[in-house]
C-alpha positions as CSV (number, residue, x, y, z in Angstrom):
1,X,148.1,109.7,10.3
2,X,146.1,111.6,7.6
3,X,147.8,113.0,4.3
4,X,149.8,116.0,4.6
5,X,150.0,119.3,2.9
6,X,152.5,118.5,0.8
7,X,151.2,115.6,-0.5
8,X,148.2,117.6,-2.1
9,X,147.2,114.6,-4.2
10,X,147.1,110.5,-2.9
11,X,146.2,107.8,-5.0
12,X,143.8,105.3,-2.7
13,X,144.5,101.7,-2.9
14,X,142.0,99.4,-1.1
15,X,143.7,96.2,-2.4
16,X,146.5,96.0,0.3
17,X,147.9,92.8,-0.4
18,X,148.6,91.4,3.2
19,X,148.9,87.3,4.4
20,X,148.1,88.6,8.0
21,X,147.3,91.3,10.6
22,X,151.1,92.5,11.1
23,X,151.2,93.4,7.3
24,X,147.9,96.0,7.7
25,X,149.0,97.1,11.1
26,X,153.0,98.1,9.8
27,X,150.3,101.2,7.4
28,X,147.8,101.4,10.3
29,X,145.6,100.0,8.3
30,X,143.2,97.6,10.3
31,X,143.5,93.9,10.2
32,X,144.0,91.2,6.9
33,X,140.9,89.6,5.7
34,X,141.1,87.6,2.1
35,X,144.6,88.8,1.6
36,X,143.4,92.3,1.5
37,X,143.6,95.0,4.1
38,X,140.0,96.2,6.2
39,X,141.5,100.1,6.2
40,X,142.0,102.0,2.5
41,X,145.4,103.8,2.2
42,X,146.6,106.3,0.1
43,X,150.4,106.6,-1.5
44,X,151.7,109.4,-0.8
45,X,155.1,111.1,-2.0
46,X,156.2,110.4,2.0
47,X,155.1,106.9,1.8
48,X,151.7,104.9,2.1
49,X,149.5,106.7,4.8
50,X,146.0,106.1,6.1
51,X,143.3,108.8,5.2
52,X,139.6,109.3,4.8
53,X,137.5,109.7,2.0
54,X,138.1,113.3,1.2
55,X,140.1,114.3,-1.8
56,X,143.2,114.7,0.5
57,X,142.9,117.3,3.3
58,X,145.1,117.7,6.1
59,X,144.3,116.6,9.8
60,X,141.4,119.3,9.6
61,X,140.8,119.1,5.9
62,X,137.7,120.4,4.0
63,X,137.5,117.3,2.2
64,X,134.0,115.4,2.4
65,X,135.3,112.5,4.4
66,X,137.5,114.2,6.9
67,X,140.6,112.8,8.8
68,X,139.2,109.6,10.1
69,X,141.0,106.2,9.5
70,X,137.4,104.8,8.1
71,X,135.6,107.9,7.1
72,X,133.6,108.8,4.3
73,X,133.0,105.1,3.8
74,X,136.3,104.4,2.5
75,X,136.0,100.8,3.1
76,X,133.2,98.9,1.4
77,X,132.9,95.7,3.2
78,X,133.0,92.1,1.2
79,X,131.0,89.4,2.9
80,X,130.5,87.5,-0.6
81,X,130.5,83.8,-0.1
82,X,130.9,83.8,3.4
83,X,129.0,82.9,6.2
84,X,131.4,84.3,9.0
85,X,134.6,86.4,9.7
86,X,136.0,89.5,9.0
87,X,134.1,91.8,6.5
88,X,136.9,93.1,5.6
89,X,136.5,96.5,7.4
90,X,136.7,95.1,10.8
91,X,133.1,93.8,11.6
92,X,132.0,90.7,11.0
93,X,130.4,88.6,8.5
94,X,128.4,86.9,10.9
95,X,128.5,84.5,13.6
96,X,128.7,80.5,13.9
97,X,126.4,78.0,16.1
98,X,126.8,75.6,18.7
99,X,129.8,73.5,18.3
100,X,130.9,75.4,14.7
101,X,134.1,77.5,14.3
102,X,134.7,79.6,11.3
103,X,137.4,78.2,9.0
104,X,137.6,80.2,5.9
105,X,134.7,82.2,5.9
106,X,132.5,79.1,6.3
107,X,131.2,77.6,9.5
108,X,132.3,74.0,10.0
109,X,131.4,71.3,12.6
110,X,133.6,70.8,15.4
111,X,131.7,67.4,16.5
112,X,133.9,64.2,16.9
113,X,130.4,63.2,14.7
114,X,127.2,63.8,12.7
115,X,123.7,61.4,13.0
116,X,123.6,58.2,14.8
117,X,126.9,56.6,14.2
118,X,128.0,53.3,15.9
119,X,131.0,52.0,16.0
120,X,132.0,48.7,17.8
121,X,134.6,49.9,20.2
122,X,136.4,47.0,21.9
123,X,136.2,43.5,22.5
124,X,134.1,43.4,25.7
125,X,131.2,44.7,23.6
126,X,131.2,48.5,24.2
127,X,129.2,50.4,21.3
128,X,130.0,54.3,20.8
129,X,126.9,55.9,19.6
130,X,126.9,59.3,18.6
131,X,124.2,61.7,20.6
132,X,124.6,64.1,18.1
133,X,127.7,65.7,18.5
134,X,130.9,62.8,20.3
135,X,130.5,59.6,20.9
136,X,128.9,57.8,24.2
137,X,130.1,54.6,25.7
138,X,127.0,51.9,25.2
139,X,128.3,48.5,27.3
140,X,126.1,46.1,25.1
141,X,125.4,43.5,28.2
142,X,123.9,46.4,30.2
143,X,121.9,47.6,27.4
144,X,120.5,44.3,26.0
145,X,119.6,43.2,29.9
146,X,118.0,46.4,30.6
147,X,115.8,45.8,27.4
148,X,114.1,42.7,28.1
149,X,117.0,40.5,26.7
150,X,119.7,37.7,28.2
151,X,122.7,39.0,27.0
152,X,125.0,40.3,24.3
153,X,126.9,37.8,22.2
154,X,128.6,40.9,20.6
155,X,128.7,44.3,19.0
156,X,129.0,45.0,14.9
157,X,128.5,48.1,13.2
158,X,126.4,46.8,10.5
159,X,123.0,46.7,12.7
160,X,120.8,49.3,12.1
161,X,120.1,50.0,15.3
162,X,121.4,49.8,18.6
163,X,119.7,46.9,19.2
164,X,121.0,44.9,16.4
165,X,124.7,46.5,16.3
166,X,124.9,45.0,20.0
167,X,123.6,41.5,19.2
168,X,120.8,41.0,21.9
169,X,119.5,37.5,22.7
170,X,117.0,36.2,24.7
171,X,118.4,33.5,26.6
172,X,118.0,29.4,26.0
173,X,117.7,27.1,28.4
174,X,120.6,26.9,30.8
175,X,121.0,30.4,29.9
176,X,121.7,33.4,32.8
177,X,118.7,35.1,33.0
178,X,117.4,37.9,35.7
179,X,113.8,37.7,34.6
180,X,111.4,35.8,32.6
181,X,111.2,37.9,29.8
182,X,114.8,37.4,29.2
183,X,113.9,34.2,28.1
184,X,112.4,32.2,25.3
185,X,110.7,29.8,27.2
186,X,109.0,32.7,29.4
187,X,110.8,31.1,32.9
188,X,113.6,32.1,34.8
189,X,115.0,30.0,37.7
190,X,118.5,31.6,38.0
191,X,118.8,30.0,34.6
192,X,116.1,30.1,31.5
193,X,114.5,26.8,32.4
194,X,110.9,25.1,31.5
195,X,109.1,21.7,32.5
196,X,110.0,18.5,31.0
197,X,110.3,14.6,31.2
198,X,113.4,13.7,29.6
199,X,117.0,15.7,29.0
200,X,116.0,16.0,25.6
201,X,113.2,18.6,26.6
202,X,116.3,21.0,27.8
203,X,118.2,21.6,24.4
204,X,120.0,24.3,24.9
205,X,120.1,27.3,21.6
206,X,123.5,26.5,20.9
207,X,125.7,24.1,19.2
208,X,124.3,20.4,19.5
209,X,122.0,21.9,22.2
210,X,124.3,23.1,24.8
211,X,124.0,26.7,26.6
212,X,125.6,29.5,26.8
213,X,128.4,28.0,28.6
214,X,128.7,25.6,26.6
215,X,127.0,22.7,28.7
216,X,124.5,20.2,28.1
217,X,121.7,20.6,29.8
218,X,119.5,17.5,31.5
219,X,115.6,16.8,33.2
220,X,115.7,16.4,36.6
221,X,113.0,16.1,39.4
222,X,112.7,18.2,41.8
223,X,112.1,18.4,46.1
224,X,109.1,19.9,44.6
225,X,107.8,17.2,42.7
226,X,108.4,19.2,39.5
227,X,110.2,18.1,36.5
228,X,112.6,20.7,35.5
229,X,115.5,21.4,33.6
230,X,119.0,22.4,34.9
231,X,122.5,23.7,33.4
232,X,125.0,20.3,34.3
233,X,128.6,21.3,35.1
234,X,131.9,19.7,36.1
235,X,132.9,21.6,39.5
236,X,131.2,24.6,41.3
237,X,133.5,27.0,39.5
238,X,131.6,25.9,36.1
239,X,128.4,27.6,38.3
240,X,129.7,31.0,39.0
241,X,127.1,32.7,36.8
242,X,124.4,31.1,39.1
243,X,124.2,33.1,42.2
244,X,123.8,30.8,44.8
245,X,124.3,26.8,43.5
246,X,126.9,24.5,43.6
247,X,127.5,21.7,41.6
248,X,126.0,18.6,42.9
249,X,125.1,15.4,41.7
250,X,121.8,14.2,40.8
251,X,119.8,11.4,39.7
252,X,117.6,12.6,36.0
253,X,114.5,11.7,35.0
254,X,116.4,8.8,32.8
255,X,117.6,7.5,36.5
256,X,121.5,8.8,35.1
257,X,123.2,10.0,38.1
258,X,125.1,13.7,36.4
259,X,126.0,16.6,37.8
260,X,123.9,20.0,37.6
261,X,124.0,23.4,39.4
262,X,121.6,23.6,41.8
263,X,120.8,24.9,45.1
């Protein structure tokens, strides 16, 4: 609409208090932005009508800013403080990035997470570690294995890195193992293992010497002629963890007849 004839003289308001788009568009006048309108309007003696910049014209007027809803710059857009959004005359204040959306005028993360957060996600040892934007599932005993170590004894947030927060350990003997750099005595036999003469030699890392498992382990001479230490165990199930072996009885070093996994 533009002002009419007999309406020779409008009062422009620029300030059209609005709380969203359906209040500007009932006076045709754009869209809400900061609780204030994006098209000027002027109040006539018919009501509140959208004009240009002129003094008042008609449709055709003489007035410098015509009949347009925008003309004569009759808005002055307001970008102050933001980063985004509406100017306030339809346009925009700019544009956010990659995983952003505009709350407010301000761009704002939409990323589950920022930097390299870990945090220790269930009982079987899974780390979530951030890759910059949501969290990736890290099984600790996969990534301690694939990085030269035994196993994982458990995850904790308080590492400060990856390798810490998952609890890597090189194995002891009687420990699983899948090469020899997973263990501390440098030798893998299906178990960390290492020469010796008595059962004493094969002290396991853990409490009172025992392995992973929680075994003793003893020195027993092998087909070989070796001397070498082995996991003991009760039945074949205690063996599981060592492809291949059974539990069998033996005769150590010490000529005590136990019972080791073996082949």
């Amino acid at each position: 609409m533009s002002c009419v004839s007999s309406c020779p003289s409008c009062s422009r308001s620029c300030k059209v208090i609005c709380f969203d788009d359906s209040d500007c568009q009932r006076v045709g006048a754009g869209t809400c932005h900061a609780k204030s309108c994006s098209l000027c309007t002027r109040t006539c003696s018919g009501g509140p009508t959208t004009c240009g910049g002129g003094t008042g014209g008609s449709s055709g007027g003489s007035g410098t800013g015509g009949s347009g809803a925008t003309g004569g710059g009759g808005c002055t857009p307001d970008c102050s403080g933001n980063e985004c959004g509406d100017d306030g005359c339809g346009n925009s204040c700019g544009s956010c990035g990659v995983n952003e959306e505009c709350k407010s005028g301000q761009c704002v993360s939409t990323c589950e997470c920022q930097g390299a957060e870990l945090q220790c996600a269930s009982a079987d040892f899974t780390i979530e570690q951030c890759d910059g934007c949501s969290f990736q599932p890290i099984h600790c005993g996969d990534y301690c294995t694939s990085n030269g170590y035994a196993y994982s004894t458990g995850c904790s947030v308080t590492g400060s890195s990856l390798l810490s927060s998952c609890r890597c350990e090189k194995g002891g003997i009687g420990d699983i193992c899948g090469a020899d750099e997973q263990c501390l005595s440098g030798e893998c036999s299906g178990w960390c293992s290492k020469d010796c003469e008595v059962w004493q030699d094969c002290d396991g890392k853990y409490s009172s010497g025992s392995n992973v498992n929680g075994f003793f382990n003893t020195c027993v001479a092998t087909n070989a002629g070796s001397k070498r230490c082995f996991p003991r165990c009760a039945t074949s199930a205690d063996c599981a963890d060592y492809p291949g072996t059974t539990c069998k009885d033996v005769t150590t070093t010490t000529n005590i007849t136990q019972k080791v996994c073996s082949l």
